[in-house]
N, C-alpha and C positions, 0 to 999 in steps of 0.2 A: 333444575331441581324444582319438584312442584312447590308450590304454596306452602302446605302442608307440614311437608319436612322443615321448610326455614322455619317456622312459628314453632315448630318442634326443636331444633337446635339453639333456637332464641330460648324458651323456655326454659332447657334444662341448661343452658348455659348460665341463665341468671339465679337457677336453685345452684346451682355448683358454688354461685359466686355469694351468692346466701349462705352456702353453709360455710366458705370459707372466711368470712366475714367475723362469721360465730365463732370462731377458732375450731376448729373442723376439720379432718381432711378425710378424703377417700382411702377406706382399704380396700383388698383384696386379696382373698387366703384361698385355698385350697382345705375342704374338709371332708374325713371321711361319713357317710351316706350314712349311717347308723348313726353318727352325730348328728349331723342335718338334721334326724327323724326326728331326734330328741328335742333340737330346736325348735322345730313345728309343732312339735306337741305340747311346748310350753307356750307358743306363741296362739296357738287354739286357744287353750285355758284362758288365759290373761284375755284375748278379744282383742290382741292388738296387731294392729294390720301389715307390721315387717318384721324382720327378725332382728333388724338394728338394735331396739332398746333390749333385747333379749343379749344378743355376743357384747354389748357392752355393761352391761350389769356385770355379765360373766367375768369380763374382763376385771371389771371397776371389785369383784370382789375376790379374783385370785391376783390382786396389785395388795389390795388392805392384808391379805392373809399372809403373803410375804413380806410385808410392813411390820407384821406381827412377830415373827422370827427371828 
């Protein structure tokens, strides 16, 4: 394995371990491309560089609206 790659799996293995630290964990969904688009679109506006804070606001605010109910 060159150099390269190990300082690369060093890397994100210690962001992994950082966010799990945070209380954090990894997801992964599956979504349809018209949503996607949507996501992008807001994540353009905003200036912000993933779409993380974007599906978790989303999430963080269809949790409070069910809360509501």
């Amino acid at each position: 394995m060159k150099h390269d790659t190990v300082e690369t799996r060093k890397k994100v293995a210690a962001h992994r371990a950082r966010q799990i630290a945070a209380g954090r964990i990894a997801l992964t969904t599956y979504v349809p491309t018209d949503l996607l688009a949507e996501i992008d679109k807001i994540k353009e506006q905003r200036g912000v560089p993933g779409r993380a804070p974007i599906i978790e606001e989303a999430l963080r605010l269809l949790i409070e609206k069910q809360h509501r109910t």
